[in-house]
N, C-alpha and C positions, 0 to 999 in steps of 0.2 A: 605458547602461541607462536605459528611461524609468520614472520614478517614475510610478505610476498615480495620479490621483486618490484620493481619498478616496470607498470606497464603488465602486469602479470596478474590475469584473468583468474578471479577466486576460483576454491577449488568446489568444484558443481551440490547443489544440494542433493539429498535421498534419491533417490530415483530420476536427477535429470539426465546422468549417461545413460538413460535408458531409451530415449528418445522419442517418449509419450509425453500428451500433455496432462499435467498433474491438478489434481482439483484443492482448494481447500475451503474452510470456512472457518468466520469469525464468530469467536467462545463472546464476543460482547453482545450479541444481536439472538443469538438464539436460545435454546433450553435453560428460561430465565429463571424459572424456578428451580432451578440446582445451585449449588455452592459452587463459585466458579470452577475451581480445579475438576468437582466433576462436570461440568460443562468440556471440559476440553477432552478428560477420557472417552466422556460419551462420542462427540465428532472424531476421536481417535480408531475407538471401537466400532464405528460405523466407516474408516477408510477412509478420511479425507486429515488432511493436512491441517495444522491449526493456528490463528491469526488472531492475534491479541493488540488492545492498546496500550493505555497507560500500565507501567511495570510498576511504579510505584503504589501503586494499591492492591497489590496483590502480593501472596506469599512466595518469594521467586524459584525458594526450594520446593517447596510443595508442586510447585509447577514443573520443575525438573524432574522428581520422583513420577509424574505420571507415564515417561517415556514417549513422550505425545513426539511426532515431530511437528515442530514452530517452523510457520513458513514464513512471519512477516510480525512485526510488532512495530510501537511509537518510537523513533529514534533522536528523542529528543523530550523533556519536561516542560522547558520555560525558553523564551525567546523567539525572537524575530528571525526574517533574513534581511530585512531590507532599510535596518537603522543598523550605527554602528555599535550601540552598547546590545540594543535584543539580539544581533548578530554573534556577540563575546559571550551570552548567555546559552543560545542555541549550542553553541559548540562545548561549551562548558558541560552542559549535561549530556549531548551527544556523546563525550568520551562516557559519561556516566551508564548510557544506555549501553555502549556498546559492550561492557563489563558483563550485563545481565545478558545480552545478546550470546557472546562469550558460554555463561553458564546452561543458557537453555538449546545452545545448538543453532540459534536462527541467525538466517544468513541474509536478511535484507530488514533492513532498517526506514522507518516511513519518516519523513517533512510534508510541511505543510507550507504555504506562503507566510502565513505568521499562526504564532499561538493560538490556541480554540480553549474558551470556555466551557464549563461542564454543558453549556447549552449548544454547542458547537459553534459559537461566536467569537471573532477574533478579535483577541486581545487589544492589539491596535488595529480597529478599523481603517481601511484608504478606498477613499470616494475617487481618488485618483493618483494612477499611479505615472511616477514621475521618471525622464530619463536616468536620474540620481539612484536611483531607489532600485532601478532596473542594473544598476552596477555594481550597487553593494551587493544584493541578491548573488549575483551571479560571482563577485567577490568569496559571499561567503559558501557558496554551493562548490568551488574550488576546496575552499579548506574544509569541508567538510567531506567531499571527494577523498582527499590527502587522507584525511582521517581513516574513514573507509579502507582506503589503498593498506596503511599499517597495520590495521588491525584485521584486515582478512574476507571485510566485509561489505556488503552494496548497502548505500542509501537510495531510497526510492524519493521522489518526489510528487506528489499526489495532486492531479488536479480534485476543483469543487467545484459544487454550483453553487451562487449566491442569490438564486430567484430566491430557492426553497428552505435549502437549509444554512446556509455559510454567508448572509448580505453581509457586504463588506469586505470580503478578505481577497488582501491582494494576491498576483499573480495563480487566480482559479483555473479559469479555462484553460481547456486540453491545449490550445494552440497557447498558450503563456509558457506551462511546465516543459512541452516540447523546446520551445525557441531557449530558455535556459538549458536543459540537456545538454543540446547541440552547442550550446556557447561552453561550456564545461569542457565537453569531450571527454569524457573520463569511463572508464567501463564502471565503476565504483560508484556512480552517479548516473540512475536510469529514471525511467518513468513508471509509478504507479498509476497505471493507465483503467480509471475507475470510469465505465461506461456507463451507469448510472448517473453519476453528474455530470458525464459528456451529454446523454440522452436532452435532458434539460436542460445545457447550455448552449448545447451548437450541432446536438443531430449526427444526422450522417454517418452511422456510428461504423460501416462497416468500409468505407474510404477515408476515416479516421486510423482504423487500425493497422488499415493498409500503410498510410503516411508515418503509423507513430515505432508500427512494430521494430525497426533495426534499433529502435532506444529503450523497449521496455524491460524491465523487470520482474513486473507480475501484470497480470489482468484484474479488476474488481468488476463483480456484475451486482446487480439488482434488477426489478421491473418497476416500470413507471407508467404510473404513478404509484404512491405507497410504499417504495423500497422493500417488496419482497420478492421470493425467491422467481426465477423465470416459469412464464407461463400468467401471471396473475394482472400482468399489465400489456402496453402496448408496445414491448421491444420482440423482436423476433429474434429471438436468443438462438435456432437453431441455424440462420443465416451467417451469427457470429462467427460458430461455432465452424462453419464448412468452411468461411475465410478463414479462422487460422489453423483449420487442417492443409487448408491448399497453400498457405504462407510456409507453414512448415514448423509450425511455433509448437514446442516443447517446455516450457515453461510454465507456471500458476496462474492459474485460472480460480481468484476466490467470491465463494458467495457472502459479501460484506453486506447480509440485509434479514430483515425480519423475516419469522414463516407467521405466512395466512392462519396459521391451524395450525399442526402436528409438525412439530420440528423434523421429524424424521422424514414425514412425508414428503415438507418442503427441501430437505437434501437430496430426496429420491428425485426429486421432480429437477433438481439443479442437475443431479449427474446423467440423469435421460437427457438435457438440454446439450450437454459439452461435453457426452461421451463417444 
């Protein structure tokens, strides 16, 4: 493994010197009726990129053997960021993830404000979040950065919504994940910039990406209502799509959400939206 410099911008995923923008989608949302591994071929063999969660329930070799390329996975097990002991544990297993990250090739790594329960609930709920809490966060998103920097690799930082799916969990909203980014500074530490829970927390989705884009990492879409693929709800996916043509963004664009009907379809229907 080459330790990067210091200050020294990882070396670009599959196809980003190419200077398109790259699509993929997540093997946990769609073609549920397959064994996961082939879930990831099948979005392999159909051209898109592939996004996974939890590593720990899955075969990590098996997943290597399919030659998929992994655009993004969970970069972390167990722990917080914004107490000091769920902080020692996020990092703890972040070295862990970053092992398997290491094995399968993928080059950014996802957080969360705190842990999620198999029902996407957080571990320590906060009804309110404290100037304390806003510094440990950003304490630990430093050493987690650091982490990152050595090992070769980006942590993404993912906002949420908590109307729908995520009540409770602190620093959700787009403008939360952005203001720590920016307090970081670190190339190693960007924004998983998920418009689907922007949609439903704060709108505005395309003067969002305008503000967010010099920090992101990857793009997440869905439609909303329902989180599936674009075209089935109320976001104008195609409006996204010619902002960050005209931003100039080259980077992942993943469809993190259910299909209506025919998995395939709902990929065809994603890549007519952001092609």
């Amino acid at each position: 493994m080459t330790i990067p410099r210091p200050g020294h911008r990882p070396e670009p995923a599959k196809g980003e010197e190419d200077g398109v923008l790259r699509l993929a989608a997540s093997a946990e949302m769609l073609f549920l009726d397959l064994p996961f591994a082939e879930r990831v071929r099948r979005i392999d063999r159909l051209g898109f990129e592939v996004e996974i969660w939890d590593w720990t329930a899955k075969d990590v070799d098996e997943l290597a053997a399919t030659g998929a390329t992994f655009s993004s996975m969970t970069g972390y097990v167990t722990g917080t960021l914004a107490d000091p002991d769920g902080a020692a544990e996020l990092l703890r297993t972040a070295e862990q993830s970053l092992a398997v990250a290491e094995r399968l090739g993928c080059p950014r790594l996802n957080v969360h404000g705190t842990g999620l329960d198999g029902r996407g609930l957080p571990v320590i709920p906060a009804a309110v979040v404290t100037p304390a809490m806003w510094l440990t966060a950003a304490r630990t998103l430093e050493r987690l950065a650091a982490l990152g920097e050595r090992a070769g690799r980006v942590f993404t930082l993912e906002n949420l919504n908590t109307a729908v799916d995520h009540p409770g969990t602190p620093f959700a909203r787009a403008a939360d994940t952005i203001a720590l980014v920016e307090a970081v500074g670190s190339p190693h530490l960007r924004l998983n910039l998920d418009l689907y829970h922007a949609q439903i927390g704060e709108g505005n989705l395309v003067q969002l990406v305008e503000r967010a884009l010099p920090l992101v990492g990857e793009i997440q879409v869905a439609d909303v209502p329902g989180r599936c693929e674009p075209g089935t709800g109320e976001i104008h996916h195609p409006a996204i799509a010619a902002a960050l043509d005209r931003l100039g963004y080259t980077g992942v664009v993943a469809l993190e959400g259910w299909a209506s009907g025919d998995p395939e379809v709902a990929l065809d229907r994603f890549r007519t939206a952001y092609s």
